[in-house]
C-alpha positions as CSV (number, residue, x, y, z in Angstrom):
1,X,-133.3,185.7,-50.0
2,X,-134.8,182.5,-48.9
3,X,-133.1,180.8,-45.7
4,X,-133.8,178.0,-43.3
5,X,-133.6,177.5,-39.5
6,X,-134.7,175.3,-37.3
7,X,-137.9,175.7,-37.5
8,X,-138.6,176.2,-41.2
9,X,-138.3,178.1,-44.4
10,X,-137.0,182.2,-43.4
11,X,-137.5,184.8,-46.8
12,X,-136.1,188.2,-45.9
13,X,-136.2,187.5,-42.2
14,X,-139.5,186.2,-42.2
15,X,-140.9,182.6,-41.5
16,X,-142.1,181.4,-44.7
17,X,-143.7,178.9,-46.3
18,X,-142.6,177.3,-50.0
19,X,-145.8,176.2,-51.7
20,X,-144.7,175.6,-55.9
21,X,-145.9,174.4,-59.1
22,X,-143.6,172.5,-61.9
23,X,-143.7,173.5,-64.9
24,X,-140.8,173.0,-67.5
25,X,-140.7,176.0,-70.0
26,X,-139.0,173.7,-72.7
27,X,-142.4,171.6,-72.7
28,X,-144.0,174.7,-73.3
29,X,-144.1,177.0,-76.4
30,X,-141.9,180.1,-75.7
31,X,-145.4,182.3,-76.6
32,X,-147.2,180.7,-74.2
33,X,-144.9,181.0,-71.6
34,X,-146.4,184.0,-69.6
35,X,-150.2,182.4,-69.9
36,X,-149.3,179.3,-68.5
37,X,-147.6,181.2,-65.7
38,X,-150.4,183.0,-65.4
39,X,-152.5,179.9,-64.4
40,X,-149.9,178.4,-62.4
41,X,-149.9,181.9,-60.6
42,X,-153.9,181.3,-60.4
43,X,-153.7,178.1,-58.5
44,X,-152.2,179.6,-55.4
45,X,-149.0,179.1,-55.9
46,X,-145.7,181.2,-54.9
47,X,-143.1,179.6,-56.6
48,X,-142.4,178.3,-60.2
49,X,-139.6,175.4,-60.0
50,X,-138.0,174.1,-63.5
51,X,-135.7,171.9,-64.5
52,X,-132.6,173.1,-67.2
53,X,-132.3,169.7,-69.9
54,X,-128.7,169.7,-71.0
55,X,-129.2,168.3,-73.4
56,X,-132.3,170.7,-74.5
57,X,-129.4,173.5,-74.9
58,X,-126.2,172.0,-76.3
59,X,-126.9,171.8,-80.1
60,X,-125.5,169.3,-82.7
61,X,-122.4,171.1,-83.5
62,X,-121.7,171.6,-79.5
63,X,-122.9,175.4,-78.9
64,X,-124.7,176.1,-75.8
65,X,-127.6,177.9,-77.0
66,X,-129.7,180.4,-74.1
67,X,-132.6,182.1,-77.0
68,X,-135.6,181.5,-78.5
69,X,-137.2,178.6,-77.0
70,X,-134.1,177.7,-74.7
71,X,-134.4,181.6,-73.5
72,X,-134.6,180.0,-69.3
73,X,-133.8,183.6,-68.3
74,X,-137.0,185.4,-70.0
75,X,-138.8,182.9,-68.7
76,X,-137.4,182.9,-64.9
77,X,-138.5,186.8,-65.4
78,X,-141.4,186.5,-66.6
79,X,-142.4,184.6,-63.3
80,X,-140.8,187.1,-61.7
81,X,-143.0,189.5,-63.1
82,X,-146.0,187.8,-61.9
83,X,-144.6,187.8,-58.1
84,X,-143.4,184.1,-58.2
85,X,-140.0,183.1,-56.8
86,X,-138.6,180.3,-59.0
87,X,-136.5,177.4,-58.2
88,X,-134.2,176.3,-60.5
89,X,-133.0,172.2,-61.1
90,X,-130.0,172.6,-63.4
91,X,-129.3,169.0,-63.5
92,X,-126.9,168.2,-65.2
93,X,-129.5,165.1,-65.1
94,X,-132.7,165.7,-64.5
95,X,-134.9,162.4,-65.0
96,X,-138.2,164.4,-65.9
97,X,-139.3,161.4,-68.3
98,X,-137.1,163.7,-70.7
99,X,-134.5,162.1,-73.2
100,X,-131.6,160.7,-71.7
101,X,-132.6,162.1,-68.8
102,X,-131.0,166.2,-69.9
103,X,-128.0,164.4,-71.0
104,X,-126.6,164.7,-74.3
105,X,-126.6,161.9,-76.4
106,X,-122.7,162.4,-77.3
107,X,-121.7,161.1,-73.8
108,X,-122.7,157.6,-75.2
109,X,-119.8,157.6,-77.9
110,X,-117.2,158.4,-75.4
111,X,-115.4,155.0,-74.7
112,X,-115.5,154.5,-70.9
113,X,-117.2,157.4,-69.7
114,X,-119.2,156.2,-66.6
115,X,-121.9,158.2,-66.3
116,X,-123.8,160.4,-62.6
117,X,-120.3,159.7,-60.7
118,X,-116.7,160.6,-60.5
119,X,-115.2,159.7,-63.7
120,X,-113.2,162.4,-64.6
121,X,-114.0,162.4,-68.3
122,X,-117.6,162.5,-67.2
123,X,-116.9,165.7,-65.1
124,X,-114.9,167.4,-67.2
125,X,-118.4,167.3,-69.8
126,X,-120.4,168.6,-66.6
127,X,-118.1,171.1,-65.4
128,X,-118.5,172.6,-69.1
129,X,-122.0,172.3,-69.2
130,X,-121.8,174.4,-65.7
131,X,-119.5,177.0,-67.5
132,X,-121.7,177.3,-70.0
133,X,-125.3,177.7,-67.8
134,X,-124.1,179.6,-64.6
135,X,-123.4,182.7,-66.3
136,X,-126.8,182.7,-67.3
137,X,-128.4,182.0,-64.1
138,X,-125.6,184.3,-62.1
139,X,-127.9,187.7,-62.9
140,X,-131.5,185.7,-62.0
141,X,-130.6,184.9,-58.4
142,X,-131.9,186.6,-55.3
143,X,-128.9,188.0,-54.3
144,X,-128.7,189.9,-57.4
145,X,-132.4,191.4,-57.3
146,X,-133.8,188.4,-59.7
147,X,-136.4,186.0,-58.3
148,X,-134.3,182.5,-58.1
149,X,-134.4,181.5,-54.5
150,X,-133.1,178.1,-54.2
151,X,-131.3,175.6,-56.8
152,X,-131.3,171.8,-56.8
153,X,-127.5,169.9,-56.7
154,X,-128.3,166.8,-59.5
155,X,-131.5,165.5,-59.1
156,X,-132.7,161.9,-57.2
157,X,-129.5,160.7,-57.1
158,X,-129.7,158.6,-53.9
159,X,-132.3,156.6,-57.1
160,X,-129.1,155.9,-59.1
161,X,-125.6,156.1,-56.8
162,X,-124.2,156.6,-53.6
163,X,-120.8,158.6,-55.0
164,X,-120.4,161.0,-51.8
165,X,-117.6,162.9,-54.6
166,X,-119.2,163.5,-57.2
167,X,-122.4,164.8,-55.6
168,X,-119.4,167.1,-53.5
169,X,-117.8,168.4,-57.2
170,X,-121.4,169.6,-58.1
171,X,-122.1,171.3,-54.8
172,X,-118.7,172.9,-55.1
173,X,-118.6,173.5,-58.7
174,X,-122.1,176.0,-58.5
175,X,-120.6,177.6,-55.7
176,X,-117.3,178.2,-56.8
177,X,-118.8,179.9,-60.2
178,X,-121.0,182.2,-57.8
179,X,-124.4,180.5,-57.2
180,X,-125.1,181.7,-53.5
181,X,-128.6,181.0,-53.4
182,X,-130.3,178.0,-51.0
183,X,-128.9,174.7,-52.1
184,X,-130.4,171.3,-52.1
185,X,-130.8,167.5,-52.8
186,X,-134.0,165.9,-53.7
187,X,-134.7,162.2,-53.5
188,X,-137.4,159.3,-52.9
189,X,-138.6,159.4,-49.5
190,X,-136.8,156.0,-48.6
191,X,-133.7,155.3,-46.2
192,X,-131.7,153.8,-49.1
193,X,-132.1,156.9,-51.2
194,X,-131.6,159.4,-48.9
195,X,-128.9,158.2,-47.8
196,X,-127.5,157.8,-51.2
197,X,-128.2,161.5,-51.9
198,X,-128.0,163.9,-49.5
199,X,-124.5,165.9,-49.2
200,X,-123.7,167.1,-45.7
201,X,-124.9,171.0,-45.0
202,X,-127.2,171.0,-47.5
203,X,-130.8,170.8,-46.8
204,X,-132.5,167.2,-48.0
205,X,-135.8,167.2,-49.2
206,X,-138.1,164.2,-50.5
207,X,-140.1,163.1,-53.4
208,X,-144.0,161.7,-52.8
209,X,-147.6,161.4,-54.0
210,X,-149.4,160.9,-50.5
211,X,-149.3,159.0,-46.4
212,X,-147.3,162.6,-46.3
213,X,-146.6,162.0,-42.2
214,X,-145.1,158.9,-43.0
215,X,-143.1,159.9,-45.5
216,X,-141.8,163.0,-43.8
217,X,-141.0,161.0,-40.8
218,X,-138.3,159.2,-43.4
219,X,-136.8,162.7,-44.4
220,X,-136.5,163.9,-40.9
221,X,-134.3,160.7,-40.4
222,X,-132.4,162.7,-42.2
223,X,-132.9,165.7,-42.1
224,X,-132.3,166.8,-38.2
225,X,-134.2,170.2,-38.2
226,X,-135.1,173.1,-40.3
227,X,-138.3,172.6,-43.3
228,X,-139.6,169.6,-44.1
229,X,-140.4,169.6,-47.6
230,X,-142.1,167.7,-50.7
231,X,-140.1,168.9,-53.9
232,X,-141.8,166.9,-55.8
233,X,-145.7,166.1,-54.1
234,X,-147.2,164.4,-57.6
235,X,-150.4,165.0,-58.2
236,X,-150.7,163.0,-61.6
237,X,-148.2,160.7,-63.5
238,X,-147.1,160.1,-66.8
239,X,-148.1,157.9,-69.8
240,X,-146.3,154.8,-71.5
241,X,-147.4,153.6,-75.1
242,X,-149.4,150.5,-75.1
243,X,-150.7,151.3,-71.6
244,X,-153.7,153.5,-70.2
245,X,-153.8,157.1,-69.7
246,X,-153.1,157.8,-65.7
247,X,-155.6,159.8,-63.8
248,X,-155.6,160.5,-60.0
249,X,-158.7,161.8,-58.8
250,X,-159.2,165.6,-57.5
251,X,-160.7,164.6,-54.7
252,X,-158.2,162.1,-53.0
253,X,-155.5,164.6,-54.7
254,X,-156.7,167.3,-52.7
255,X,-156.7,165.6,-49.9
256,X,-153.5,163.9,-49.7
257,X,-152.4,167.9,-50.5
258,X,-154.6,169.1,-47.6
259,X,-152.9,166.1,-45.4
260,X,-149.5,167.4,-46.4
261,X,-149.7,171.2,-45.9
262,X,-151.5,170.2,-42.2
263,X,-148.3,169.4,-41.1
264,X,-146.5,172.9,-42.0
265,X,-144.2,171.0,-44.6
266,X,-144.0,173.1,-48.0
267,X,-144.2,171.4,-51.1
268,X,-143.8,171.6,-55.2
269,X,-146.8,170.2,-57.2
270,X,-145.2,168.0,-59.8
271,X,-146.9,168.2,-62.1
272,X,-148.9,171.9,-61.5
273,X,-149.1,172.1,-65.6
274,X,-147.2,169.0,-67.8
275,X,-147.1,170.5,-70.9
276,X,-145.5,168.5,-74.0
277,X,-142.9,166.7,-74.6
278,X,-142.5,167.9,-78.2
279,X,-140.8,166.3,-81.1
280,X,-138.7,163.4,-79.7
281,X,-137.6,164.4,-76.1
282,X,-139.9,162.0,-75.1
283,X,-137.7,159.3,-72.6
284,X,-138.4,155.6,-71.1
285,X,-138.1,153.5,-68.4
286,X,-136.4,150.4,-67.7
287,X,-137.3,147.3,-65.5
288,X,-134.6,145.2,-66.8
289,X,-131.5,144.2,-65.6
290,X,-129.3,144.9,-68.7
291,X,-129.9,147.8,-70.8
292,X,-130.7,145.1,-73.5
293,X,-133.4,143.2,-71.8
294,X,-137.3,143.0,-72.4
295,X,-138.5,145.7,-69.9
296,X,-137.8,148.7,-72.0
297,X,-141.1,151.1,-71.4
298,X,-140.4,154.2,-73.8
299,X,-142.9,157.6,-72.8
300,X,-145.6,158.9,-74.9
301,X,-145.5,162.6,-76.7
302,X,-148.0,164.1,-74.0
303,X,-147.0,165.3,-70.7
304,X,-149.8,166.1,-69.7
305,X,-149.3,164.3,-66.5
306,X,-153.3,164.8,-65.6
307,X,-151.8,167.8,-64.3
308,X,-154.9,170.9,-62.9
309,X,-153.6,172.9,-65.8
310,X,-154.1,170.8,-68.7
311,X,-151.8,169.9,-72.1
312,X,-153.4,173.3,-73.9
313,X,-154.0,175.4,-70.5
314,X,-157.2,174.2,-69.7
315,X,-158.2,174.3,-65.7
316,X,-159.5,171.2,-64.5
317,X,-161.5,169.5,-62.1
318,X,-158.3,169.0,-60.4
319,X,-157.3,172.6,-60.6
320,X,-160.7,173.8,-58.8
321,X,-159.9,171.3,-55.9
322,X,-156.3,172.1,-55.7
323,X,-156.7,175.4,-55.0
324,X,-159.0,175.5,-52.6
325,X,-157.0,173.4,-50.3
326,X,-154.2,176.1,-51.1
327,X,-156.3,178.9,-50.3
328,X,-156.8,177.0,-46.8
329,X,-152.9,177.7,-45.8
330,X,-151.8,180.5,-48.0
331,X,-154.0,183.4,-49.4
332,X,-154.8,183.5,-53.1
333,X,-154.1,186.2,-55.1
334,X,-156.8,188.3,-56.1
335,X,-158.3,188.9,-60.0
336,X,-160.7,186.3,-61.7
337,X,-159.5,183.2,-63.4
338,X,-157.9,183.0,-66.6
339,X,-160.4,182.5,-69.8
340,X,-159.7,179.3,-71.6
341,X,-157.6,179.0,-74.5
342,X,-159.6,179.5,-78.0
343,X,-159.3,176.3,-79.6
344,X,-159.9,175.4,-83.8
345,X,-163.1,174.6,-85.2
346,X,-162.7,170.9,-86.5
347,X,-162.2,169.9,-89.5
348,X,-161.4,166.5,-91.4
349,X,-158.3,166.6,-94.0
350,X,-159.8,163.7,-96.7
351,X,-156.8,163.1,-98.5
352,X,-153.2,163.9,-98.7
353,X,-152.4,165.9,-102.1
354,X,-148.9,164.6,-102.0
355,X,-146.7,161.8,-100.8
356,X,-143.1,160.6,-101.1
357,X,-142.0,156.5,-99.9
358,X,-139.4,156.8,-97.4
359,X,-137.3,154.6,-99.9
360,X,-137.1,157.0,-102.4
361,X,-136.2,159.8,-100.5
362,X,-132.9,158.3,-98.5
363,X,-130.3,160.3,-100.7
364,X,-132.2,163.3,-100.2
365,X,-132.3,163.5,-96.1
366,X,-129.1,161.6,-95.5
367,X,-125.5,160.6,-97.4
368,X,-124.8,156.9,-96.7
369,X,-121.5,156.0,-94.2
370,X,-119.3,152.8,-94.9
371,X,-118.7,150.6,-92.1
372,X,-117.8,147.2,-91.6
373,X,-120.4,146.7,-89.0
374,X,-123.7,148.2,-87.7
375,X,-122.7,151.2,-85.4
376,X,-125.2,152.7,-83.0
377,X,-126.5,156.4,-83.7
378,X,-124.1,157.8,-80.6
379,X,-120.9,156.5,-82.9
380,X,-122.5,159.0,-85.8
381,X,-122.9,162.2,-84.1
382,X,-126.6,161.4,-84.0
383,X,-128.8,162.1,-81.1
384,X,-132.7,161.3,-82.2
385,X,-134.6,160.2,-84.9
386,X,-134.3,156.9,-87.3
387,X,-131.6,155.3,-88.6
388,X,-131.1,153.4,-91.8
389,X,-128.7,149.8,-92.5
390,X,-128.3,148.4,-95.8
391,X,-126.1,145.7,-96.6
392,X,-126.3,142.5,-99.2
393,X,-126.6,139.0,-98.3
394,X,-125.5,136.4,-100.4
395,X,-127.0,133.7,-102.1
396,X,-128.3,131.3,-103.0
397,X,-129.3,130.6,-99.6
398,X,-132.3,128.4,-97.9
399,X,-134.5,130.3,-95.4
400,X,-132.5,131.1,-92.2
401,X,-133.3,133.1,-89.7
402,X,-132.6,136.6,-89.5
403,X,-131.4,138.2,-86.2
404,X,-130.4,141.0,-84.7
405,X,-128.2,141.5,-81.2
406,X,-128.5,144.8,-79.3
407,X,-131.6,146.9,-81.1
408,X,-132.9,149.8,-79.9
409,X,-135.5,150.2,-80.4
410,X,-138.0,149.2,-83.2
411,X,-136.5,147.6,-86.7
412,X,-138.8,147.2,-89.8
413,X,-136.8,145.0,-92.0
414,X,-136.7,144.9,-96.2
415,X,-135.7,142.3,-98.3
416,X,-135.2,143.8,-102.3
417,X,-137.4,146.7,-100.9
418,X,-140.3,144.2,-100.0
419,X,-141.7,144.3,-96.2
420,X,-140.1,141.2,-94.3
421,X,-141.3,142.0,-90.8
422,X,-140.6,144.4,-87.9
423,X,-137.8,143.2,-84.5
424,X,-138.6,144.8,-80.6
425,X,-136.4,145.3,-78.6
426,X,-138.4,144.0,-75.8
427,X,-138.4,140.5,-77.5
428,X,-134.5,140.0,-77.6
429,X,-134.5,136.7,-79.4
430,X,-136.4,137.5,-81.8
431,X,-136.1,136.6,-85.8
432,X,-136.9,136.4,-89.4
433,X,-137.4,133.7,-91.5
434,X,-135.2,134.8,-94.5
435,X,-134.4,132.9,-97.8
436,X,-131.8,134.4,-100.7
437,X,-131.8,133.8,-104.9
438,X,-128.7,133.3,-106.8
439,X,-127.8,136.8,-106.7
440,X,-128.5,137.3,-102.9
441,X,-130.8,140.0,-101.2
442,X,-130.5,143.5,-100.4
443,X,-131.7,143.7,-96.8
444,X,-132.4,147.0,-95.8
445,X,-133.1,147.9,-91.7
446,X,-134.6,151.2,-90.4
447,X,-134.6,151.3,-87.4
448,X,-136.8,153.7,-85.1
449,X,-135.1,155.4,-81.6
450,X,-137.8,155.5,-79.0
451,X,-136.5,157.5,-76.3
452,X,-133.0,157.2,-74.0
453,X,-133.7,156.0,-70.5
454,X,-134.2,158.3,-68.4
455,X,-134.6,156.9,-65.1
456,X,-132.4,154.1,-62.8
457,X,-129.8,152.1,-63.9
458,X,-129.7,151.5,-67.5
459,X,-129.2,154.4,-68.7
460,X,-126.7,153.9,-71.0
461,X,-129.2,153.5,-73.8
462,X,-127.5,153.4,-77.4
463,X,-129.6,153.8,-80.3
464,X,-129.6,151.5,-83.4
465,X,-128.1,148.3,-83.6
466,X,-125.4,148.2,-80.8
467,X,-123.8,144.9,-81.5
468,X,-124.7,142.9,-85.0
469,X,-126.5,141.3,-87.4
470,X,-126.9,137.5,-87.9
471,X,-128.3,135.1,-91.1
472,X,-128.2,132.0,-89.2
473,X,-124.8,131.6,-87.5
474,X,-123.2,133.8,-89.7
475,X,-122.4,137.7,-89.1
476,X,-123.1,140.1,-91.9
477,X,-120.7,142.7,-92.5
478,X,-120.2,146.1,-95.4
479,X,-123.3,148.2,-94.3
480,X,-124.2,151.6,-95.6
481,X,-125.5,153.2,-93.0
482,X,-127.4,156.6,-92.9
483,X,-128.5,158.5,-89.6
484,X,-131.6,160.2,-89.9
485,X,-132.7,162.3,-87.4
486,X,-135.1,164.2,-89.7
487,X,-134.4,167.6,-88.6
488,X,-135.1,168.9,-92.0
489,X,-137.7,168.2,-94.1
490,X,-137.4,170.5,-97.0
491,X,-135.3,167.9,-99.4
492,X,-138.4,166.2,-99.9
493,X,-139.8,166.1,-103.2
494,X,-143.7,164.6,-102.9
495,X,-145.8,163.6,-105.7
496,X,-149.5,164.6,-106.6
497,X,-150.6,161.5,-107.4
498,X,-154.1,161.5,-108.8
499,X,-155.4,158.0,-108.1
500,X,-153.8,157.7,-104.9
501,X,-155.3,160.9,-103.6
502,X,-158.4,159.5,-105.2
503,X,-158.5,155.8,-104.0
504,X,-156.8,156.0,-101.3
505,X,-154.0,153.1,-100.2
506,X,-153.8,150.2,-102.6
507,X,-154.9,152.3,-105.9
508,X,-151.0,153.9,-106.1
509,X,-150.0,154.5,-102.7
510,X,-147.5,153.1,-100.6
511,X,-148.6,149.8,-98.9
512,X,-148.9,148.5,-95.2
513,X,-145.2,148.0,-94.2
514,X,-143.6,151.0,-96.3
515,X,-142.5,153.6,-95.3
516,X,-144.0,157.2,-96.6
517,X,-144.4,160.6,-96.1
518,X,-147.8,162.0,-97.0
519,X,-148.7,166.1,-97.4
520,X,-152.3,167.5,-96.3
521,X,-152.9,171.3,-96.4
522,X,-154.8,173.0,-93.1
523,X,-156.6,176.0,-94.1
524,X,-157.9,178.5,-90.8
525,X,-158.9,182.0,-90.9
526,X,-156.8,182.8,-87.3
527,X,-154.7,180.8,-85.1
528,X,-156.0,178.3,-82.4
529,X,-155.0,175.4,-80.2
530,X,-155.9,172.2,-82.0
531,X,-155.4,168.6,-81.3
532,X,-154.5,166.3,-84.6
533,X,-155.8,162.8,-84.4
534,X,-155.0,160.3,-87.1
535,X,-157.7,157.4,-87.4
536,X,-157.1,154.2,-89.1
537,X,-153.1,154.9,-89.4
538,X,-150.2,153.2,-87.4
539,X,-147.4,154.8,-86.0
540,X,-144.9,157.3,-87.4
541,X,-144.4,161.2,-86.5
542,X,-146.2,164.5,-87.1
543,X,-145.1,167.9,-88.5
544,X,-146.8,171.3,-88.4
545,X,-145.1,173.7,-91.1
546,X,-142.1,172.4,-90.6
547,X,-141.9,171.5,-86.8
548,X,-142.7,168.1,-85.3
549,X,-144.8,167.4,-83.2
550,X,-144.2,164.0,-81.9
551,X,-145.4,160.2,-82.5
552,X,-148.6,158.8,-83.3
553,X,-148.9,155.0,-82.6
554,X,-152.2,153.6,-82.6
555,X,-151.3,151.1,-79.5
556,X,-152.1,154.1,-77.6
557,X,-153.3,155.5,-75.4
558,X,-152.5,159.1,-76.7
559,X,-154.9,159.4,-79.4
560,X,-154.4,163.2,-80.4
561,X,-151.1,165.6,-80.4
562,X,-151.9,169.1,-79.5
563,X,-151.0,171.8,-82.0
564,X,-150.4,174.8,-80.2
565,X,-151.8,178.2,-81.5
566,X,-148.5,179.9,-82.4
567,X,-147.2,177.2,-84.8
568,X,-150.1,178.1,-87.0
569,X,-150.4,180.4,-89.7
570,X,-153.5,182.0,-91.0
571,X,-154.3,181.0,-94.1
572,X,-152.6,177.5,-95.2
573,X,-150.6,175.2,-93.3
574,X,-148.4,172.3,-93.9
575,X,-148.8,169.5,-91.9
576,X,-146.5,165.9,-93.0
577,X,-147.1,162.4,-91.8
578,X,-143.9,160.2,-91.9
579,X,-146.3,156.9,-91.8
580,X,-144.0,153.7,-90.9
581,X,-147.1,150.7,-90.9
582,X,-150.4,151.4,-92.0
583,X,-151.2,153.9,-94.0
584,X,-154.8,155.7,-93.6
585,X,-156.1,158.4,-95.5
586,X,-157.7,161.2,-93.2
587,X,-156.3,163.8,-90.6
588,X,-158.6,165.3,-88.1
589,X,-158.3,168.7,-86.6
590,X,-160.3,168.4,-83.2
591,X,-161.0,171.0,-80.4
592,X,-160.7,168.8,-77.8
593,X,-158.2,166.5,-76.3
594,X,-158.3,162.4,-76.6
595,X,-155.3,161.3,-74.3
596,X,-157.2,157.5,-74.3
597,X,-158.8,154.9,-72.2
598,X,-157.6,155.7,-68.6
599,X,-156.4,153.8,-65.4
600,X,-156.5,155.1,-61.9
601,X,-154.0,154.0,-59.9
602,X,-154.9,153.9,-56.3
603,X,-153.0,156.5,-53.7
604,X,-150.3,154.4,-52.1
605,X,-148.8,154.0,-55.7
606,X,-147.8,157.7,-55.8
């Protein structure tokens, strides 16, 4: 059991001393699990701390699902196994640049639910969420023989609220279902969000990159006696599209790490391995003040997070330095370090041998829904994914422009089928020049969901169109709508076309603008870790025999998406392109990593 006094951390009666590494098993894939443990275990480490996404576990049809990849348990004994304690963060938000921040999508469509505070229709969701996930966790906890010392009540709240109640439910909510292990708050290591945060008689801790005496003199402000620690000390940072790949360097890492342990504080590495955000958990920022202003800063594919343990389990420079400032304060566990991961041998796809326009295929991956008006995704029982509007406009008409109020995120926008142009978000006012024949237009709108915000105050973050569409002054109304969220693939019918294949884009492919899905075959003798890169294309997603990925988008910086060696096959493999602006022609398989041009941001950003 782990316990506090005055003086500090107390384990089984003995002073102790809480020295973690983050890492978020559903960023990981389930088979690799126990290797990245493994490395975490390497650094120095004594403790694994996770978050538990909501919204990662509650599927579409509202089951709370606890295998396969969402098996926490296995993995919370597999650290076990390795003689790590584990500290659990079961949210129910947990910011972690993760969609929504763990929330479920499905909160959005509830009219007047206020979200991270005492609304009761918001605690009523939570308080089933906790039915759901305590059970689970009930058997894992110290008390019980498992290895779960301590659990986190919401996560960086004093960031968001101050709502004294609603932090209160939580804390009584995982008590009254049986959690009895150590409980406690995290947040920024500021007056204002401490104060915001903490709940009385549980033990506050902060989050911080570096100046650690400083910042530990805030969280003693609030935290009388007993351990000072860092639950989140990062040690790298993520990535935004458009913007450079963060680094920190090892060196002034390692010492801002050797600062902090000096003064007997514990700590949590955050990131100690980043993993990926597969598929589209991926989240965003916001540094607006509406939800609907330019300001919206959506997060890249790769967590990598320049974590020491890479995206694909590599140790790093920063791993090396890490741990021997670790091994200054704590002793390291004995046994040499862990081999690196095999990786593919590269290889260049040429050409696709099959492709199908996204046009085509609507009927096949979605049935249309009448409305009157746009409606966001939330409205449709959809979470992630892309979203298609079709209505007619009338004509004739002279060229007005064409707008659209409250779009999230990215709209590419057809007029009889033909490319008009693409909307953003981040430029509100926005339009399109658009002119109508006799008989009118059919305009057709897919729009593309970037990731929910996951962080601050606008997080209620509908997908879609949220409010209208304009020709001029007037309003257009009848829409066929069909959510996409592209969870199956297998509906697609793609076409071998023999001077596409051959000349490539232009010669009887699809064209700049248009949407399409394009088929390569991957042949390797044995499974591998690979990186994909695609060269010359624009933006769009990535599937490997039948599981995606995430986004490529050529504005960067994430250049490659790593391919893990258990979602290969030996033999051939299936990867798909959904292509959404420019279409290239070859895939690479690479052995290494290319996360982009970087940016170092200097220590007193962190």
């Amino acid at each position: 059991m782990l316990g506090y006094d005055a003086d500090g951390f107390v384990r089984d009666g003995v002073p102790h001393r809480v020295v973690a590494g983050a890492v978020h098993y559903f960023r990981v894939h389930p088979e690799l699990w126990e290797d990245r443990l493994r490395r975490v275990r390497a650094l120095g480490v004594n403790t694994v701390d996770t978050y538990v996404p909501w919204n990662f576990h509650e599927l579409p049809d509202g089951t709370v699902d606890f295998t396969g990849w969402r098996d926490v348990a296995r993995f919370v004994r597999l650290a076990a196994g390795l003689g790590l304690d584990v500290i659990l963060r079961p949210g129910p938000y947990i910011c972690a640049e993760w969609e929504f921040g763990g929330l479920p999508a499905r909160l959005l469509a509830v009219d007047g639910l206020r979200l991270r505070c005492a609304d009761p229709a918001y605690l009523a969701e939570v308080d089933g969420w906790f039915d759901a996930l305590v059970p689970e966790l009930l058997p894992l906890l110290a008390s019980r023989g498992g290895p779960v010392v301590a659990m986190q009540v919401e996560n960086e709240y004093g960031s968001y609220g101050d709502d004294a109640a609603y932090l209160a439910h939580l804390r009584d909510g995982l008590v009254r279902r049986g959690v009895d292990c150590l409980l406690f708050t995290t947040d920024g290591a500021h007056d204002t969000m401490q104060q915001g945060g903490t709940v009385p008689g549980l033990l506050a801790t902060a989050t911080f990159g570096s100046r650690a005496p400083e910042r530990l003199a805030v969280l003693r402000r609030h935290q009388g006696e007993g351990p000072l620690t860092a639950m989140e000390f990062w040690i790298g940072w993520f990535d935004q599209w458009g913007l450079p790949h963060h680094v920190r360097d090892p060196k002034e890492t390692a010492a801002s790490l050797d600062e902090l342990l000096a003064t007997g504080a514990s700590v949590s590495l955050y990131m100690a391995h980043g993993g990926t955000s597969f598929g589209l958990w991926s989240g965003a920022n916001h540094s607006g003040t509406h939800p609907l202003d330019a300001g919206y800063e959506p997060t890249v594919t790769s967590y990598d997070y320049d974590a020491p343990i890479g995206e694909a389990g590599e140790l790093t420079e920063k791993f090396h330095a890490l741990r021997e400032v670790i091994g200054r304060h704590l002793p390291l566990p004995d046994g040499e370090l862990p081999d690196p991961p095999p990786r593919v041998a590269p290889q260049r796809l040429e050409r696709a041998d099959g492709r199908a326009p996204l046009a085509q295929a609507l009927d096949a991956l979605s049935r249309p829904r009448r409305h009157a008006a746009p409606l966001p995704m939330e409205r449709l029982g959809q979470d992630r994914g892309l979203i298609h509007y079709r209505t007619r406009v009338p004509g004739p008409r002279p060229e007005l422009p064409l707008r659209i109020d409250g779009l999230a995120d990215r709209a590419q926008v057809f007029a009889d089928g033909r490319p008009l142009g693409v909307l953003e978000r981040n430029s509100p006012g926005a339009t399109l020049p658009l002119a109508t024949g006799p008989d009118g237009v059919v305009l057709d709108i897919l729009v593309e969901a970037l990731g929910r915000v996951n962080y601050g105050p606008q997080m209620d973050d509908r997908k879609g169109i949220t409010r209208g569409v304009s020709h001029g002054h007037q309003r257009l109304f009848d829409w066929q709508i069909r959510p996409l969220p592209l969870t199956d693939l297998s509906a697609l019918r793609f076409t071998d076309d023999v001077e596409a294949r051959d000349g490539g884009p232009g010669h009887g492919g699809p064209g700049d603008g248009e949407p399409a899905f394009h088929r390569f075959t991957a042949e390797l003798p044995s499974p591998a870790d690979a990186f994909l890169a695609l060269p010359d294309w624009g933006r769009g997603l990535l599937w490997l025999n039948g599981f995606l990925l995430g986004r490529h988008c050529a504005a960067g910086p994430q250049r490659t998406l790593y391919a893990p060696a258990p979602l290969w096959r030996p033999g051939a493999n299936e990867l798909v392109v959904l292509e959404l602006e420019r279409h290239g022609t070859a895939l690479e398989l690479r052995a290494r990593p290319d996360l982009g041009p970087v940016t170092a941001a200097p220590s007193s950003e962190y």
